[in-house]
C-alpha positions in Angstrom: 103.9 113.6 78.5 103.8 113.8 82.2 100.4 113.1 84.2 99.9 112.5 87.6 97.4 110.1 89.1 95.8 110.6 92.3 93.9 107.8 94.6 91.7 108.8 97.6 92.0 105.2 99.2 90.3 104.5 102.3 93.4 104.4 104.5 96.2 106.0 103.1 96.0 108.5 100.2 98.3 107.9 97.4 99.9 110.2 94.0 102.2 108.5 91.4 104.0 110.9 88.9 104.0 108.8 85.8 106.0 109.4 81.9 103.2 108.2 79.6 105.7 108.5 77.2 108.0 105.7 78.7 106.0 104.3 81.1 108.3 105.2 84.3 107.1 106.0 87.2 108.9 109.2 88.1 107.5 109.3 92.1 105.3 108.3 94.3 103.7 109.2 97.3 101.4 108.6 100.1 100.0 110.0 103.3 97.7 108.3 105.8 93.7 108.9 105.6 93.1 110.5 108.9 90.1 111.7 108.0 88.1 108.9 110.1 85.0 109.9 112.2 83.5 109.5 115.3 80.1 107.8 115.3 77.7 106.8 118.0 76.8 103.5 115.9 79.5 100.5 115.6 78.1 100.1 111.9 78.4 103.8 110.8 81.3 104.3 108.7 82.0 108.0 108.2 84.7 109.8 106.7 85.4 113.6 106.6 85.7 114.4 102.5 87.1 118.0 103.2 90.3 116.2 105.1 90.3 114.2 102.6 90.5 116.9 100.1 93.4 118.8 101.8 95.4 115.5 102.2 95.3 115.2 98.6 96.1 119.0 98.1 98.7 119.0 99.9 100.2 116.1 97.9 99.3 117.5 94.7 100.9 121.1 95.5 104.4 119.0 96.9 104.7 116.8 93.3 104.0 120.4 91.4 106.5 121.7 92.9 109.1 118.9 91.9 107.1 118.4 88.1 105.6 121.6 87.3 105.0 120.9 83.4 101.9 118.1 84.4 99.8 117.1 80.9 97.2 116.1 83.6 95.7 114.6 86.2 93.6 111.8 86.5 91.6 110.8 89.5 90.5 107.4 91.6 89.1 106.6 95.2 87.3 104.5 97.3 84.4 102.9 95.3 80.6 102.8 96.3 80.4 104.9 98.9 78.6 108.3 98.8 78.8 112.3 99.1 76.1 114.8 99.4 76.9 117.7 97.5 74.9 121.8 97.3 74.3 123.5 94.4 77.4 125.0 95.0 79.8 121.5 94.7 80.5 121.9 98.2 80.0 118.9 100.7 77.3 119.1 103.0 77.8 115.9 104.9 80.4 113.4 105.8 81.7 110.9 103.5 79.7 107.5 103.9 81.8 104.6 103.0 81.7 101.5 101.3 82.2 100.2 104.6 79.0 101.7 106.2 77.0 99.3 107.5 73.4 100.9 107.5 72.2 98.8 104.6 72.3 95.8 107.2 70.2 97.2 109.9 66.4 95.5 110.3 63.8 97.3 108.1 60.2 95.3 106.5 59.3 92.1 107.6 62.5 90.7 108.6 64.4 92.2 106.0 67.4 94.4 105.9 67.7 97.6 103.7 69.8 96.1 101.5 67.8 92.9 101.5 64.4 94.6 101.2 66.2 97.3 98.5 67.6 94.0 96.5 64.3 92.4 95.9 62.3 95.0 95.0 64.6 96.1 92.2 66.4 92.7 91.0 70.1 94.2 91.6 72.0 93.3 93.9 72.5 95.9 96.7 74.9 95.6 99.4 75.3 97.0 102.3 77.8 99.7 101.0 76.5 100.3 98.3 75.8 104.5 97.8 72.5 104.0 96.2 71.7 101.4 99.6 73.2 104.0 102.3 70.9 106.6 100.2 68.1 104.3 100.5 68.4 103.5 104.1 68.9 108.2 104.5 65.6 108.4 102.5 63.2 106.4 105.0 65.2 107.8 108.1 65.2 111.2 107.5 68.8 111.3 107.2 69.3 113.1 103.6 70.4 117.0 104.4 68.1 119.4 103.3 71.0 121.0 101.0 71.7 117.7 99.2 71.2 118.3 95.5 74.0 115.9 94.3 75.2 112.3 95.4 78.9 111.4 93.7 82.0 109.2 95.5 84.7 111.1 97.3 87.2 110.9 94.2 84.4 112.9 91.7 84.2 115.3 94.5 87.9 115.9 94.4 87.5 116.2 90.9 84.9 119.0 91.4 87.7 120.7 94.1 90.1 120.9 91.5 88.2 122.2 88.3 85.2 124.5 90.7 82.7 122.0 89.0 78.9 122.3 90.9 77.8 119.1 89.4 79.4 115.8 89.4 80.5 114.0 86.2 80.9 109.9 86.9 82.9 107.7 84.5 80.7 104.6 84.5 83.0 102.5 87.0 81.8 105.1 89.7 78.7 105.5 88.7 78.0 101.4 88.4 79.5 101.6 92.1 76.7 102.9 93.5 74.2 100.4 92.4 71.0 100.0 90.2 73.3 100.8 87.2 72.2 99.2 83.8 75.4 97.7 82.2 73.7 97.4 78.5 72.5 100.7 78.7 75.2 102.4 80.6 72.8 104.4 82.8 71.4 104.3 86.1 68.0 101.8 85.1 65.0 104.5 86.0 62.6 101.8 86.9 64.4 100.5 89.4 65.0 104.2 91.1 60.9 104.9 90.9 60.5 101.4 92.6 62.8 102.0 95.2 60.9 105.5 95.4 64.5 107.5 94.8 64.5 110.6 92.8 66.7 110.7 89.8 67.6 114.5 90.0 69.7 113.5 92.5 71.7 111.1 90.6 75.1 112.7 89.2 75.6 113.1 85.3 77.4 109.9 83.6 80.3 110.8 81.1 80.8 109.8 77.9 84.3 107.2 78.7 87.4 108.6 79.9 86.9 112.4 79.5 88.4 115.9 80.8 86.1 117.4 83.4 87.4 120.5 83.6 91.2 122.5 84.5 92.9 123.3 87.2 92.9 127.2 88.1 96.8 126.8 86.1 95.0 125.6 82.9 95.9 121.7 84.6 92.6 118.9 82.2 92.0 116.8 85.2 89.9 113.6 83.6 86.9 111.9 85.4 87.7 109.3 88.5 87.7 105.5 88.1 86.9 103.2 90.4 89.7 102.2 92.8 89.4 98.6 91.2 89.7 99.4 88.0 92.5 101.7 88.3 94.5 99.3 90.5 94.2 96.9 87.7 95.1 99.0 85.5 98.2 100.6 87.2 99.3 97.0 87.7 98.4 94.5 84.4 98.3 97.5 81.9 97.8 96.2 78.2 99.8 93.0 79.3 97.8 90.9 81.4 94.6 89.7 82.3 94.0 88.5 85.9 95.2 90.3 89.2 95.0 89.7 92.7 94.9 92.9 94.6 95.2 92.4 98.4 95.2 95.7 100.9 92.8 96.6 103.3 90.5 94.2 101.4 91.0 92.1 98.3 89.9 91.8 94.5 90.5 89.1 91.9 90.3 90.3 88.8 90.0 89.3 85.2 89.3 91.5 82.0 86.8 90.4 79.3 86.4 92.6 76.1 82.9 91.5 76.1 79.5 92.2 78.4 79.6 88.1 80.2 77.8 86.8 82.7 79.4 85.2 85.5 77.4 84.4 88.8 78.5 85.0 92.3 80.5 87.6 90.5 80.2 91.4 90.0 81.0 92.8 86.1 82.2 96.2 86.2 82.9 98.5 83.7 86.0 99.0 82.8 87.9 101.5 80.7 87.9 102.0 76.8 84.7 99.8 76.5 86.2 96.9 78.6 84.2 95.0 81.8 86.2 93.3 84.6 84.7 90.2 86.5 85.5 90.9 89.5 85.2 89.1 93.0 85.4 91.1 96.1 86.7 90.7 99.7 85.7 92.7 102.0 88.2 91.5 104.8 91.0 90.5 102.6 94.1 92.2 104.1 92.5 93.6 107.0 92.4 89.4 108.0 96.0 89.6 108.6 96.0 92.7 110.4 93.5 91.9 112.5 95.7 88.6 113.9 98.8 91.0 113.8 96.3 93.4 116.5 95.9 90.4 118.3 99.7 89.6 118.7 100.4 93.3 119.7 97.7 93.4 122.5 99.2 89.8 124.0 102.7 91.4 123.7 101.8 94.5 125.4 99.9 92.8 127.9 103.1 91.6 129.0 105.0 95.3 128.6 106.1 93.7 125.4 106.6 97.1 122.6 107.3 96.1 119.7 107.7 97.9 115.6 104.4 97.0 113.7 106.4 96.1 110.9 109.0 93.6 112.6 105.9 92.1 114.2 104.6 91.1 110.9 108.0 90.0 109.6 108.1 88.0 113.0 104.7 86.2 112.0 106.0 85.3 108.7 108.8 83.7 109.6 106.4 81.8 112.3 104.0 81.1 109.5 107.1 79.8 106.7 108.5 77.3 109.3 104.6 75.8 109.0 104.4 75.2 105.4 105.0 72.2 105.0 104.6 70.0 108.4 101.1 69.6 108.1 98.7 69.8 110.6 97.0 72.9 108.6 94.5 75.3 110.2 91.7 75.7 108.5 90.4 79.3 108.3 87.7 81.2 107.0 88.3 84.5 107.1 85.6 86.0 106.0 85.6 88.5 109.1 83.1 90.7 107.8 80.9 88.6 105.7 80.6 89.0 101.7 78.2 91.8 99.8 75.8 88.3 99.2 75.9 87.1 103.1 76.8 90.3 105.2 76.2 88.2 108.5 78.2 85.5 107.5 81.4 85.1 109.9 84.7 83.6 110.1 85.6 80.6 111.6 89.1 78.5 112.5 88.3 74.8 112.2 91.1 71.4 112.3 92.6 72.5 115.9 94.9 70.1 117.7 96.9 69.7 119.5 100.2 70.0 116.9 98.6 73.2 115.4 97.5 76.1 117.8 100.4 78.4 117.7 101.2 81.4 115.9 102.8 79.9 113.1 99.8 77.9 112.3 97.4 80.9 112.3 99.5 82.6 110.3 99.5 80.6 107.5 96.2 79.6 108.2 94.5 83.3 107.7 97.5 83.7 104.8 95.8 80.6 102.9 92.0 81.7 104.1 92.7 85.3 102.3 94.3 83.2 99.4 91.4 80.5 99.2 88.5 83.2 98.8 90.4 84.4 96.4 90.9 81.5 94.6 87.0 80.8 95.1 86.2 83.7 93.2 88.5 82.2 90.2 87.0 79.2 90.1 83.3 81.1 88.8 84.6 83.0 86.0 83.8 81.7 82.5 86.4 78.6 81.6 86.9 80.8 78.2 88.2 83.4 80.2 90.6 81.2 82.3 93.4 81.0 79.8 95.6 83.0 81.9 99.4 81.5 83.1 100.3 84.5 84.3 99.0 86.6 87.9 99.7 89.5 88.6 99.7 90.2 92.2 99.1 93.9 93.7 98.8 95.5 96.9 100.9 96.3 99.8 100.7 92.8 101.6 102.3 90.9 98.3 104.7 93.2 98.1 106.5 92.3 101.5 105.1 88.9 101.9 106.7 86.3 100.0 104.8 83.6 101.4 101.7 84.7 101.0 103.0 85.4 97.2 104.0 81.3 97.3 100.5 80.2 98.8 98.8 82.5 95.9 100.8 80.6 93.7 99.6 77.2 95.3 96.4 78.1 95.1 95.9 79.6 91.4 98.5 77.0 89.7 99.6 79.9 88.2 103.2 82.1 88.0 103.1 84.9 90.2 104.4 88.1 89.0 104.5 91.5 91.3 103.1 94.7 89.9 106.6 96.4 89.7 104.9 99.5 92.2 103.7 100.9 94.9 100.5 102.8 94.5 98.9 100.8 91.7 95.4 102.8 92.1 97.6 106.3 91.6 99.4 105.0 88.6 96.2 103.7 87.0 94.8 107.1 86.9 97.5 109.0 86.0 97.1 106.6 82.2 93.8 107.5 82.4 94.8 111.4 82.3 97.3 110.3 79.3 95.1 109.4 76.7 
């Protein structure tokens, strides 16, 4: 059987062709996300769902082309952020992200949105979060008068590819967007009426892993998973039990068969009745990139042009000849705050003389990224921390062998790669083969 996984990320857009069968990936593929709007706000974050729909079109037409006899095709994107949909499935305003900062602008009594939205209703709602951008649209006036639907941009391509009007979430979506109940598996209706949100608009929850609807060639297309969960999934399958994802941002990982509690971490569902305890970066990669920007704009101040990619293979070598001469930089990077602190910042602390160069900062934001990480660890139940074995996934491991080495360090654990690219596209497509 032959399925094919598709992953509306937030900066690129991936496919994976996948033998369910044998378990080899047959292709993979990815495009940039260039569907990235113009706002008037440096907190809106706003994305264009139809581009993001053709990109993912256009990707799915090119691997039908090549592997016409497809089983199906299972779906994953970008988690907590929110659509508006008509009563026709179409989408009647942008795409706000999970990086959309509206839940963190001043509302009550020195309270944010998100703040004010958390206490009333005893979740946890962070800036992000759909049900907090929703929220924050209510009291300004912001909903569009055709909304009749919310869902994430990957349930919306699942409605583009069957003509579905209404949205259908797996429960890792719909948990995604907040006030979700995880012993009953609904959204908790007390919390929506304190919060004054009306559940008609809330999007139907599925029954597990399910087929939405076909394709107009007869193609089942199953319901999206989160990005997280399918990027675990596409990288540990049945074998193992704690990943490190680090891309744009960065998740730690770890599967429980059971409903835990673990605090300062979020439990997610899963798939086939499973949770994951996860803990969630919102900088993560983007750390790195952000010193890599840094390094360009000196070089080019200069008339210095130089390949992204040797420029980051020129600050790892910088960062390796550091490792072990001591004199460590200590650095936070916490760029963007957490979902608990949203104003918290980095910081870069034990500079000296011996250790401001670019080397040192480096390895400094390399062991920051690995050290939240690692933070995260340290709060999941001890019964659950049996593991001698992580698995690391996400573009930056893959071409970084030092930051592989200081994950190592960190987790006193055996580093093992997930053997592909596209983790999130591969995921999906097992979802699509059961």
């Amino acid at each position: 059987m032959i399925t094919i996984g598709l992953d509306a990320g937030t900066t690129t857009i991936g496919a994976a062709v996948v033998d369910s069968e044998t378990g080899t990936v047959l292709a993979t593929r990815s495009l940039p996300n260039k569907s990235q709007l113009k706002t008037d706000s440096a907190w809106e974050n706003l994305q264009d769902a139809d581009i993001i729909w053709k990109t993912c079109q256009s990707l799915l037409v090119d691997l039908l082309a090549v592997y016409p006899d497809i089983a199906g095709i299972g779906l994953t994107g970008q988690m907590h952020g929110i659509l508006y949909t008509d009563e026709d499935g179409q989408a009647v305003r942008p795409l706000f992200t999970w990086q959309d900062g509206r839940g963190e602008q001043p509302y009550q009594h020195d309270q944010s949105y998100a703040g004010c939205l958390s206490d009333r209703t005893n979740y946890h709602m962070a800036t992000g979060f759909g049900l907090t951008t929703h929220f924050y649209n209510l009291r300004n006036g912001l909903v569009p008068e055709k909304a009749v639907r919310i869902c994430t941009i990957a349930d919306y391509i699942g409605m583009q590819l069957t003509g579905r009007k209404q949205p259908l979430l797996h429960t890792s979506n719909a948990h995604s967007l907040g006030m979700f109940d995880l012993t009953q598996m609904r959204f908790d209706e007390e919390a929506l009426s304190i919060a004054e949100i009306f559940p008609e608009m809330l999007p139907e929850i599925a029954p597990g892993e399910t087929v939405i609807g076909r394709t107009k060639d007869g193609i089942p297309v199953w319901t999206a998973i989160g990005d997280n969960q399918a990027s675990f999934l596409g990288a540990a399958g049945e074998n193992y039990d704690v990943v490190a994802n680090i891309g744009t941002s960065s998740q730690l990982s770890v599967r429980s068969g059971t409903l835990v509690e673990a605090k300062g971490l979020d439990i997610r569902p899963h798939v086939r009745g499973e949770y994951l305890l996860v803990g969630a970066g919102l900088c993560g990669g983007s750390a790195y990139a952000l010193l890599h920007s840094l390094l360009k704009e000196v070089l080019e101040m200069y008339g210095v042009e130089t390949n992204e990619d040797r420029l980051y293979d020129m600050m790892e070598r910088a960062a390796q000849k550091e490792m072990h001469t001591g004199h460590a930089l200590a650095i936070d990077t916490r760029f963007r705050g957490t979902r608990l602190e949203p104003q918290l910042r980095g910081a870069i602390s034990q500079i000296g003389i011996n250790n401001f160069s670019v080397g040192h900062l480096a390895l400094g934001v390399m062991r920051g990224i690995c050290d939240e990480l690692g933070g995260f660890y340290e709060k999941v139940p001890e019964a659950l921390r049996k593991a001698e074995v992580l698995v690391g996934g996400g573009n930056s491991q893959q071409r970084n062998k030092t930051l592989r080495a200081l994950l190592a360090e960190r987790f006193e654990m055996r580093i093992i790669l997930s053997p592909h690219h596209e983790e999130a596209a591969i995921g999906a497509s097992q979802v699509a083969a059961r």
